[in-house]
N, C-alpha and C positions, 0 to 999 in steps of 0.2 A: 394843721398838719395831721394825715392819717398817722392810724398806732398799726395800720397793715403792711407789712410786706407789698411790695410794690411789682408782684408776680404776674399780676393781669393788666395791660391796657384797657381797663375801662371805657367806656362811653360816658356819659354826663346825664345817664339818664338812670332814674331807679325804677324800679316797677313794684308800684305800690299793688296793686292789684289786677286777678288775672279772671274769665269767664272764657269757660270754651275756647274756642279759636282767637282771642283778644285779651289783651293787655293794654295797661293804664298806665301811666306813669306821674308822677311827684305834681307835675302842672295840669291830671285828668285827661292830657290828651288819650285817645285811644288808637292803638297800632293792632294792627293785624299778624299774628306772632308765626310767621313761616320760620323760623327757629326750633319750636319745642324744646326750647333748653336743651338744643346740642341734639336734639334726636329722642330724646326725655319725655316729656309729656307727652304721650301718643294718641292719649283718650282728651287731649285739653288741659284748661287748668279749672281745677276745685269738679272735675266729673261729681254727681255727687254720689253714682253708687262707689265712686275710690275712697272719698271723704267718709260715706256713711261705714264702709270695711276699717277705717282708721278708727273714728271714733268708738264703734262697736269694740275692737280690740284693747282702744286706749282705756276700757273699764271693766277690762279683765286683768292682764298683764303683759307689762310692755317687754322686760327681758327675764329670762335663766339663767342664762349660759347653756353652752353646747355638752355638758355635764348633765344635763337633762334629757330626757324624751320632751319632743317639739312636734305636737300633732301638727302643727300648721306647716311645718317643714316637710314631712311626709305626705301630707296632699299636695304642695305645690310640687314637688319632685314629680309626682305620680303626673301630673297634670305637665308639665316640661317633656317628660321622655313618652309621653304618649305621640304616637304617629312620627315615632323617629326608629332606627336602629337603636337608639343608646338606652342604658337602664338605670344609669346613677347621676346624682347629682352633688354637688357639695357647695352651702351657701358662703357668700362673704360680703362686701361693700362697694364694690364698685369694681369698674373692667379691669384696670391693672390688677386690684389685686385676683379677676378670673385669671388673666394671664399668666401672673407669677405663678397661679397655682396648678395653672396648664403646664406650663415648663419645667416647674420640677415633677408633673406627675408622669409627662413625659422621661424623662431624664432619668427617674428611681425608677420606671417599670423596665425602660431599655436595657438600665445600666451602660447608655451610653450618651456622650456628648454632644456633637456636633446637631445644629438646630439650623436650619434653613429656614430663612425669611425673606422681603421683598423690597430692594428698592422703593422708595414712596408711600411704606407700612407706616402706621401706627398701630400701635400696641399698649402704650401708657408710659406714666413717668417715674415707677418707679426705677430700682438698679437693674432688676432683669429683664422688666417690658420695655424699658429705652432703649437697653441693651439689643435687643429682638426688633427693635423701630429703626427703618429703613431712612430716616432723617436728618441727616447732620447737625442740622440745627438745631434739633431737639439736646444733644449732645455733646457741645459745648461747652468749656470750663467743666467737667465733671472726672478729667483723668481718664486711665484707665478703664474699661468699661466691661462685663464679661465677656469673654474673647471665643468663646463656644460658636458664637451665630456667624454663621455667611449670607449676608445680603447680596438677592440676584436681581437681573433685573426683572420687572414686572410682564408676565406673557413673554417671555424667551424661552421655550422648553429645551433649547441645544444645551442653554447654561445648563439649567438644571438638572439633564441628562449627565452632565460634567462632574458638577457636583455632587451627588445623591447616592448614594454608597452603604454598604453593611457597617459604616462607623453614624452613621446618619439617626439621629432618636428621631426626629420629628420633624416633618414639613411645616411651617405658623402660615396662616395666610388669612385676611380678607378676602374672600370672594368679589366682593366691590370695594375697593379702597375707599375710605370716606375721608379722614383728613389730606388723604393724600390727591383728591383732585377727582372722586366718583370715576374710578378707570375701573373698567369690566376688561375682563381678557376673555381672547377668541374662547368658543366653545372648547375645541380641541383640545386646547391647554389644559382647562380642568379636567378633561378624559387621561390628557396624559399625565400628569398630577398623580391621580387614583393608580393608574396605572405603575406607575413607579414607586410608589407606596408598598402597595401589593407585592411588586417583584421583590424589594430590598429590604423585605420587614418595619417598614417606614411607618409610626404614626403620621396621619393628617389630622392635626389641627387646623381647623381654625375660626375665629375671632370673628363673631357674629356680634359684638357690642354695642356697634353702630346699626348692622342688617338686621339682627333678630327681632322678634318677637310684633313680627307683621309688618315692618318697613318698609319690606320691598314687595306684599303682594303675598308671600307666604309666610308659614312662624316662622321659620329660618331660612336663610337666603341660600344655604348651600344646594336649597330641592330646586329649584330653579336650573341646577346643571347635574344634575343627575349624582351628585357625588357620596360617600357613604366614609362620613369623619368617625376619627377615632374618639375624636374629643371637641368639645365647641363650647367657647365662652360668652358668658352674655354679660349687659348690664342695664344701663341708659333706658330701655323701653320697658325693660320688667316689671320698675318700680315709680314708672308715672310718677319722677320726679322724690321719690321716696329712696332713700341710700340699700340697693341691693344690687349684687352681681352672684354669678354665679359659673360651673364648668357643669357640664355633664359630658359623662363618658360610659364606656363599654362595661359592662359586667366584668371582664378580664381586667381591666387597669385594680379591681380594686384590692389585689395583694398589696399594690404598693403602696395605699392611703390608707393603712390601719392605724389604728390606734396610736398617739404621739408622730407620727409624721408631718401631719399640715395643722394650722389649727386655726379660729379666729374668737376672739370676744363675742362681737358684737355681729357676727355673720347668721344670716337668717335666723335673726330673731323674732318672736311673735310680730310685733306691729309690721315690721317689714315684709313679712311672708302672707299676712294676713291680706295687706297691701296689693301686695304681686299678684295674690289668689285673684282680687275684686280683678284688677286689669286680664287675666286670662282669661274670665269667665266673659269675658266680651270681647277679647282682641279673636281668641281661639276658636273663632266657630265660623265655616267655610264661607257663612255668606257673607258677614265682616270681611273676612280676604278678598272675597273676589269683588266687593267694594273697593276695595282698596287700589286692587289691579286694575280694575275699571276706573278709578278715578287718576291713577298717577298715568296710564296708559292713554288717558283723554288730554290731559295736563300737558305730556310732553309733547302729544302732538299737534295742541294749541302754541305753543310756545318755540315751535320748529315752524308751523303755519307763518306766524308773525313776526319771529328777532330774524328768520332768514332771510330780509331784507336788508340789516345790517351788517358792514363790511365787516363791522370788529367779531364777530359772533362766531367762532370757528366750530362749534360744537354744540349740541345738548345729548346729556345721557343720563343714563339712569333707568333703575327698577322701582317702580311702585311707587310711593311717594320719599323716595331719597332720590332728588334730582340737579343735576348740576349743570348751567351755562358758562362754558369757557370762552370770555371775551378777552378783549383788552381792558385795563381800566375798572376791572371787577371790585375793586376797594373805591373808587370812587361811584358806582352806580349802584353800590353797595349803602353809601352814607347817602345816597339823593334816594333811593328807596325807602330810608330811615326819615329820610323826611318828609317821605308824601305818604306814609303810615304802615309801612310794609317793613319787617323787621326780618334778614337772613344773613346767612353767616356764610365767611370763605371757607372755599375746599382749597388750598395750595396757593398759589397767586394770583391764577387768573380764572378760579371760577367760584362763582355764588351758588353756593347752596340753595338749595328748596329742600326744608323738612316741615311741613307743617302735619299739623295732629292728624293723625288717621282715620277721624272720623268728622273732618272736613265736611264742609256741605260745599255742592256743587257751586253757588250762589256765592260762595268765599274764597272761590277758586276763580271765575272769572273772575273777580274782585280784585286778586292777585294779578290775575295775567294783564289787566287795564293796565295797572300800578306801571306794573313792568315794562310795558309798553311806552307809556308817557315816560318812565326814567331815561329809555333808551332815546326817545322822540328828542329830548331836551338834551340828551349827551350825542347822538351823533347824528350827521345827515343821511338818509336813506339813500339807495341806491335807486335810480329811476331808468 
């Protein structure tokens, strides 16, 4: 009997060991990892100029505390808020806790309450990022919950126009939903987004955890529609698997995050920043992106080519290399994937994820689309 909490439905499978785009499991089989641990590993596993920035750091010094000057916290800042609007950063462990730290940084500069979010959002599991989560489910047996947020629906601007008010601190949003089923809303909407910001003194947040840090084609997903956030959190791709999250925001929020306001242990500390530095100094450079965009914009429309013959197949979407198939039956062509060595994970109920590492080779990408093809060949009859 395990001694763990029994919070994850596991698989029956461990993964002993990882190389680049492949993972190994307990019996040595090898699977081809379009997972990335959730959007995680974006450079692979065991990269080794990520490996050689760990180990370099682990024989200096691993923590301080944030009582310290943190030179490697000051490059990576510099290196984050380059080629954005925004100038500050503030490190911590992972996306909820960017979130919480968005929300209240939201909330203490406004001096106001109400926070707008999305039907079908995730945000995280702590009390305020569930809170902020557009998911019932996530939600459940928990009571009470902060009562601040209005969940609208996703790409409705009539709601939002309804809603969005001088009592209003902050718009939350993904750009592209990710556990919520990879939904992009019409252009217009992010225009009118910005736009209602603007008029009602409205922060725009939002939640780049899953899109950031070259995902979708760009460092952040929100240049992609033209938008200019108040605030943007990260986490998952920063630290290629290494525990960092992060918020950056405008020069102006930082009255309200002085001294004794927010705070974390264990938040950008050397190994972890050190970490983060090795993956930017590779994710962050135009011709990696436009890799990336070439590669997820060939992907999808390899993958629209060929499941369009399938009745169950209602959709494929997606930016860059976060891409999502909404079928029927996406849990079960899901585990027959798993079995012909291809490893991805669900967005909502009925679509399979594609997140595989961003520096993918071509050759592992048709590799993938065959997979995909024969799962679909053995699950349903084509349409002739």
């Amino acid at each position: 009997m395990s001694a763990l909490f029994p919070t994850y439905k596991r698989k029956q499978i461990q993964l002993k060991k990882g190389n680049g785009s492949y993972v190994y499991d307990q019996d040595n089989k090898k699977y081809l990892d379009f997972t990335s641990g959730i959007a995680v590993t974006s450079l692979g596993h065991c990269h080794p100029e990520v490996v050689a920035a760990l180990q370099k750091q682990s024989d200096c010094i691993w923590h301080t505390s944030n009582l310290f000057e943190i030179q490697q916290q000051e490059q990576l800042a510099l290196t984050l808020v380059k080629h954005t609007q925004l100038d500050l950063a503030f490190f911590c462990n992972s996306g909820a806790e960017a979130n919480e730290a968005a929300i209240k940084l939201a909330k203490k500069f406004t001096k106001k309450n109400k926070i707008i979010t999305f039907n079908d959002s995730f945000h995280g599991r702590t009390f305020g990022s569930m809170s902020a989560t557009g998911q019932q489910k996530i939600k459940e047996g928990y009571g009470p919950l902060v009562s601040t947020f209005i969940h609208l629906p996703w790409n409705d601007i009539e709601q939002l126009k309804k809603q969005a008010d001088n009592d209003t601190a902050a718009i939350m949003m993904e750009v592209i939903q990710g556990e919520g089923g990879i939904k992009i809303a019409d252009l217009d909407f992010y225009k009118e987004v910005q736009e209602i910001c603007e008029k009602n003194d409205i922060l725009l947040v939002i939640d780049e955890v899953q899109t950031g840090i070259g995902r979708t084609g760009k460092r952040y997903a929100y240049e992609h529609f033209g938008l200019d956030p108040d605030i943007i959190t990260l986490a998952k791709g920063l630290g290629n698997g290494f525990p960092i999250g992060a918020i950056l925001g405008k020069r102006k929020l930082a009255e309200a995050f002085g001294p004794g306001s927010h705070g974390t242990t264990f938040g950008g500390n050397p190994l972890a920043c050190a970490v983060s530095q090795s993956v930017l100094n590779i994710i962050f450079h135009d011709e990696f992106l436009n890799e990336v965009e070439r590669k997820g914009k060939n992907f999808k429309e390899q993958l629209e080519k060929h499941l369009i013959k399938f009745p169950s197949v209602k959709e494929i979407r997606g930016e860059g290399l976060l891409i999502g198939i909404e079928c029927e039956n996406a849990g079960e062509l899901i585990i027959n994937l798993e079995k012909k060595g291809l490893l991805t994970v669900p967005a909502g109920e009925h679509v399979i994820r594609l997140l595989p590492p961003l520096n993918v080779t071509d050759e592992e990408l048709s590799l993938a689309l065959n997979t995909i093809q024969r799962a679909f060949n053995n699950k349903y009859e084509t349409v002739t």
